[in-house]
Structures are given as C-alpha cells and as structure tokens.
N, C-alpha and C positions, 0 to 999 in steps of 0.2 A: 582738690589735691594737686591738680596742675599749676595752680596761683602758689601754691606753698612751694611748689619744687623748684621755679621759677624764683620768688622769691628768695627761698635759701643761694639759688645760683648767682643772684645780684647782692648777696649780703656778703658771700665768701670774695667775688670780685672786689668788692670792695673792700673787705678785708687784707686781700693781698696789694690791693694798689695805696697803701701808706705810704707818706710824704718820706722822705729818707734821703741820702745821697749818696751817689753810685759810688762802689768801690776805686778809689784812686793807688791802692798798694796793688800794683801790678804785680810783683816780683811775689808777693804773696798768695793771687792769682792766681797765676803760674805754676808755685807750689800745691796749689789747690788741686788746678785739672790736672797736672802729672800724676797725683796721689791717686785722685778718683778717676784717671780716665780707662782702667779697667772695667770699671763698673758704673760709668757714664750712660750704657742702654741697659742698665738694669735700676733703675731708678724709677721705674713705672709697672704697675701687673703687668703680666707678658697679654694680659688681656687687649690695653691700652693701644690703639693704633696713633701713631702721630708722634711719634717721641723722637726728635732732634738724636742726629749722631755728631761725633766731635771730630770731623777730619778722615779722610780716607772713606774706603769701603765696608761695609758691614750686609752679610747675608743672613737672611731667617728664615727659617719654615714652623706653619706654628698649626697644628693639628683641632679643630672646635668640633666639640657634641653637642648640640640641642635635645634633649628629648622633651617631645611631650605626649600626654597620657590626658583621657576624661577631655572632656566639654566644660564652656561656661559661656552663660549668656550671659551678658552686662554687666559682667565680673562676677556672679556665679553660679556654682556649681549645678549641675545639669544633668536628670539621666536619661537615658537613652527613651524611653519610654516616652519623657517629655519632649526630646524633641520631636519624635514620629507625629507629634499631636501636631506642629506645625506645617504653613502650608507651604507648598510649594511653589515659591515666586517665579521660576523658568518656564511651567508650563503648565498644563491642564491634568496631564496625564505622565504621574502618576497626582494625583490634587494635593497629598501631602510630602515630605520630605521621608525617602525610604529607604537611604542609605548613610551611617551614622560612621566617622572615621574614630578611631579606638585608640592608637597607636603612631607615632612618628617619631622615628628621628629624621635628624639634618646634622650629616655631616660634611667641615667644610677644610679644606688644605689650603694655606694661605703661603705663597711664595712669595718673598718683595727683597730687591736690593737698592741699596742704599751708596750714596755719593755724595761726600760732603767735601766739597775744596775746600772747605773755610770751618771753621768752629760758627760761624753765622748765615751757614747757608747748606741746606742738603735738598739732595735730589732723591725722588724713591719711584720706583716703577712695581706695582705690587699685579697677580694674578691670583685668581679663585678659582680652585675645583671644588663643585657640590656635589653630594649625592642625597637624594631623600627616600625614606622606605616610610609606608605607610599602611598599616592595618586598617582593615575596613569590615563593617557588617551592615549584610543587606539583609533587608527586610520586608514581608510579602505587604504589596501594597493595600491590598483590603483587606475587612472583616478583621481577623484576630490580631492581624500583623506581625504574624510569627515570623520567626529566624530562618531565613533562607540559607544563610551561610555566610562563611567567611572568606576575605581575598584580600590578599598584599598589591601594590602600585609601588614600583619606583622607577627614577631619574637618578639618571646623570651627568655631567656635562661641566667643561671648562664655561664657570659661569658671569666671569668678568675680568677687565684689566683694568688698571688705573695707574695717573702720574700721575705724582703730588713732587710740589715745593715747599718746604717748610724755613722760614727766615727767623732770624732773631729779633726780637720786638725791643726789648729794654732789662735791663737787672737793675735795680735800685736793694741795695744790701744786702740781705739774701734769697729775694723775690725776683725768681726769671722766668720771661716773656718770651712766647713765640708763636707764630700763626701759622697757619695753613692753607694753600691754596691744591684745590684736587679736579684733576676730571676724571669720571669714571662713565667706564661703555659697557653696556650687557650684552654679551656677547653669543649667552648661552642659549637653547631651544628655548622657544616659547610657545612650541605647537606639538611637544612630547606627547606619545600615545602609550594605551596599557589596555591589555584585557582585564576586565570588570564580571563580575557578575552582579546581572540588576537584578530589580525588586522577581521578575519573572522568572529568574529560577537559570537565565542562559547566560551565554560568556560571549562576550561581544569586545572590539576594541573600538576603541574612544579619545578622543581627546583629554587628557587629562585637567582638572579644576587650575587654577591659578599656582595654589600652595606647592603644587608638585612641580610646577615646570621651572628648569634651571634659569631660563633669564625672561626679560619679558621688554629685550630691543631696543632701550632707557638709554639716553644720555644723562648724566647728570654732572651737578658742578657741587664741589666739597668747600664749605668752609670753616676753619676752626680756631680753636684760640686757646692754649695752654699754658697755664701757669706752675712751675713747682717754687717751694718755701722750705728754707731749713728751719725748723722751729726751734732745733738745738743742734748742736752738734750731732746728732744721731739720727732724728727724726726729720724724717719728708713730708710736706704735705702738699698733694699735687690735684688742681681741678683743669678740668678740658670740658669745652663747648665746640657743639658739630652744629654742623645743619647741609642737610641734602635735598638739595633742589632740584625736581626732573627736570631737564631743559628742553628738551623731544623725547616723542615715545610714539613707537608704532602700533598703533591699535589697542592698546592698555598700558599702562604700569604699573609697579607697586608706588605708595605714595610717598608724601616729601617726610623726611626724616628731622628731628630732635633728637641730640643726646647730653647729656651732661655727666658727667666721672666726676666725683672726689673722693681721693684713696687718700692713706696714708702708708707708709714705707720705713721699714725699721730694720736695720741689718743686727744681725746677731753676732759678725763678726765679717771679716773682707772679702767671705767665701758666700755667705749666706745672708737671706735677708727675707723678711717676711712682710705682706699687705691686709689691707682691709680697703674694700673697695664700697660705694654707693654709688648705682647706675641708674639714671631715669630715662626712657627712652617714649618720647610719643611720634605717633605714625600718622599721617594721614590713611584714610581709605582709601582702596584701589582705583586711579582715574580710568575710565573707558572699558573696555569689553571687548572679549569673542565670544560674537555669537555659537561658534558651534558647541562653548562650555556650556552644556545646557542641563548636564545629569541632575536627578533629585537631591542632592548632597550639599549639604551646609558652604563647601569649599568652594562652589559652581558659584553664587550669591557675591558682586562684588561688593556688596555693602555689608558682608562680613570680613574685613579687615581694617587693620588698622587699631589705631586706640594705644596707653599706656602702659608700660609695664615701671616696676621697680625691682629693684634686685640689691640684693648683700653678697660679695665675696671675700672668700678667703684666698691666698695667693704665698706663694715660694720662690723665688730666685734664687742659685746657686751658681756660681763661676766656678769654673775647672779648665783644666790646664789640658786638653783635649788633642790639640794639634796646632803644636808648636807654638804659636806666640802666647798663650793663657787667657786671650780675651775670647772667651766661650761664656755663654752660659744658656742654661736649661731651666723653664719657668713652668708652673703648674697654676691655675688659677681657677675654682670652684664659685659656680655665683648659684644664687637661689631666689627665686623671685618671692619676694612681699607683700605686694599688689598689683593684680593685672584685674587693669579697667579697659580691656579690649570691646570692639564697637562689634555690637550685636552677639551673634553665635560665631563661637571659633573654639578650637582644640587647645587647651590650659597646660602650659610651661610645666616640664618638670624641674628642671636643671640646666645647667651648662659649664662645659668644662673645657676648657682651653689648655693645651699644653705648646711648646715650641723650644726650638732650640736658635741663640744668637751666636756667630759667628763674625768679629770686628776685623780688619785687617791696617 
C-alpha cells in the first residue's frame, strides 16, 4: 500500500511538471491576481497547511477534532477481551495488559500569521494548543478479569511553535510551484500526570503514556513542496509533499513524519467553493522512552505507534465580507479515514474535522 501511495505521488508530480512555457502576458497576469486575489487563501481545504499568501498580512485560527473510538492491531479491529489476552511488555506484574483505552479525543487550536512582502515570498509564525480526553477501562488482573471500572485522563498545554518560509519555485502555464522550509519546537509537557485507576481496584497518580502528553521536547525541520493546476477555468487541482524530521529529542519523540494531499477545488461562485481531499500520512514509531511510563496499557508500549493512515474529505470555503476590507473567509473540512495500517496495538481514527477562519489584510 505504501509503494502505491508513493507511486500515485511521482505520477501526479509528473503529471504537473509538463514541458510548457511561462506565461509572458503580464498585463493579463495582473488581470488575473486582481480578479482572484480575494480568494487567493482559499484555494486549498482549510485543512491544508502551507498555502502561499499574495502580499501583505493574513491572520487564521483554525479549530481540529480527532476522535477516536475501539482498537486495532495491525490494522484490525480488536476487542477488548482480546487484548487482555496479551502480555505485558513493561513488567512482570501485572503479566498481561489490564487496562484497555475506550475513547479519545484530541483537540487542537492552531494560530499562525502570515507575511508576504512579495507575491514570491511569505513568512508564517504558527503556535498549537492541544487538549486530549481519554476514556479508559481497567481490568482485574487475574482469574476472570473482570471490570474494575471506568476513568478519564486528560492534557493540556500550549503544544508547539513553529516558523516557516514558503518561496515560489516556478509557474509554467497554469502549473504553480512552491516550497517550504519549517522549524518547529515542542514545547509542551512531556511528563503530564493523571490519577488512574489500576487493575487493583485504587486511584493512584502517574505519569501519563506517550498519547496523552502535550509535547515530547522535539526539534524538528519541515520540508515541503506544493503544486496547484488549473485544469479549466473553474477547477483546481492542488498536491503537497511534507516530510518531518526530528532533529533532537529529549528522552523520546514522536516519530519522523510523511504526508502527501491531493485535493481538488471547485467554486460554486466568488463566495463559495467546495473540495475533495486525499491524505496519506505514514509515521515512524516512537524513538526512545520514559522509563517511568511503565503502566499495563497499550499507550505505555513505544512500539505501538506509528504506521499509515489514509483518509477522504469533504471541505467548504466561503468569503464574506466580515470586517471591512471582504478578504474573510471561513472553511469547514471533514476527513474520514479508509485505511489505517498503524504498527501493532493502537486506538482506531474515527474522524476529523477542521474548521477556521482566514483574515487577509
């Protein structure tokens, strides 16, 4: 599946990189980005991070839900029953895994402004607040292994910053290039506590697993590469390649990141426009460890992260004339994942939903 997803992303590259020769009517140009430079950051799902501004300032805040729900080991589904059967990699006691998570969201507030002196050049400074809630049920560790009880864990915490450069690469007739250069710092806890109740029936506070804690101390370096295409006069069709590289990490990180986007983008009229998105995202597994995550719970196990997902969305953009100059707009963007080939045991995607609002000046 990863050789195909791969594949489709060198086929659609090359699909956009055909021979052609750069537009020389300036004055037509011109005519062009006047026309559309209201709706110049609305040419991508509001999902899409890395999207070139045309000159001046532009503010966003853009609101994400993750939920997910059930288990799956090696991409499937799992019940509870059957994980209990496994053992316990962290320690002796309890010998099997006795606490099974149920429930989680993550949600995340993403603030970034933007700064373009030039139509070929913008600056963005973006920060992340996360929060995550998670249901859990513990379970007695011998004999029948009944149901001890239920207990919520959550975080929260301003969970990164990051500065990105994005330049213009090339347009060859209606095929435009641009790249990305990002550093980003984790900023947020990585040693977050929570009372628990264990397999023994008492309420103890603890370190919480990997999943929960807001950041995990990471430098890392961003790089990317996006292409959009007019296919007609109406239709967009836009691909982005990422890749995220830790570059130091204190004592763990989450691992290096893949992603690839290709959407399509169809306005219904000057106000509204609607998307279709396909997201492939593969992960490395968690590098390194705290020793003190040690609880019986799937989440404790750094060799359950990581792995593939795919996802389909549907997405809205709307411009409105909000405060004062009209370059507003409000996006909504729905993904659903297709296939998740995540490495080992881990808690299975429900959904994810993206909203935000853009502000140009």
């Amino acid at each position: 599946m990863k050789l195909l997803l791969i594949s489709l992303a060198c086929i659609s590259i090359g699909l956009f990189a055909e021979d052609g020769e750069p537009m020389h009517d300036h004055s037509k140009m011109k005519k062009m980005n006047s026309k559309h430079h209201s709706m110049s950051h609305t040419l991508a799902p509001i999902g899409i991070m890395g999207s070139m501004h045309h000159s001046g300032f532009m503010f966003s805040i853009k609101q994400g839900l993750m939920k997910m729900h059930g288990n799956i080991f090696d991409g499937k589904n799992i019940s509870n029953s059957k994980i209990l059967e496994m053992p316990n990699p962290l320690g002796n006691m309890p010998a099997n895994l006795s606490v099974v998570p149920q429930n989680m969201d993550m949600k995340m507030t993403m603030i970034d402004v933007m700064y373009a002196p030039s139509n070929n050049l913008t600056f963005m400074a973006m920060a992340t607040y996360v929060s995550r809630d998670m249901q859990l049920n513990s379970y007695s560790p011998m004999m029948g292994r009944g149901l001890v009880g239920q207990f919520n864990t959550s975080s929260s915490d301003l969970s990164d910053i990051s500065l990105s450069t994005l330049f213009h690469i090339s347009q060859i007739k209606n095929s435009k290039w641009h790249g990305e250069i990002s550093f980003k710092k984790s900023i947020g806890s990585d040693d977050s506590m929570a009372q628990v109740l264990t397999p023994m029936g008492k309420k103890m506070s603890m370190i919480m697993p990997y999943a929960m804690q807001p950041g995990d101390g990471s430098s890392s370096l961003i790089f990317g590469l996006t292409n959009t295409r007019k296919l007609n006069e109406d239709i967009t069709w836009g691909t982005q390649l990422k890749r995220k590289m830790v570059v130091s990490e204190s004592g763990w990180s989450f691992g290096d990141q893949t992603e690839f986007n290709s959407w399509i983008q169809y306005p219904f009229s000057k106000q509204v426009s609607v998307s279709s998105r396909l997201k492939f995202v593969d992960q490395d597994a968690l590098s390194g460890r705290n020793p003190l995550i040690m609880a019986p719970v799937q989440t404790a196990n750094p060799n359950n992260y990581g792995g593939t997902e795919i996802f389909v969305g549907l997405g809205m953009n709307i411009n409105l004339d909000i405060f004062f100059s009209g370059n507003d707009s409000i996006g909504i963007e729905i993904l659903k994942p297709v296939n998740q080939n995540k490495n080992n045991l881990q808690m299975k995607t429900d959904y994810q939903v993206i909203i935000g609002y853009q502000k140009s000046f």
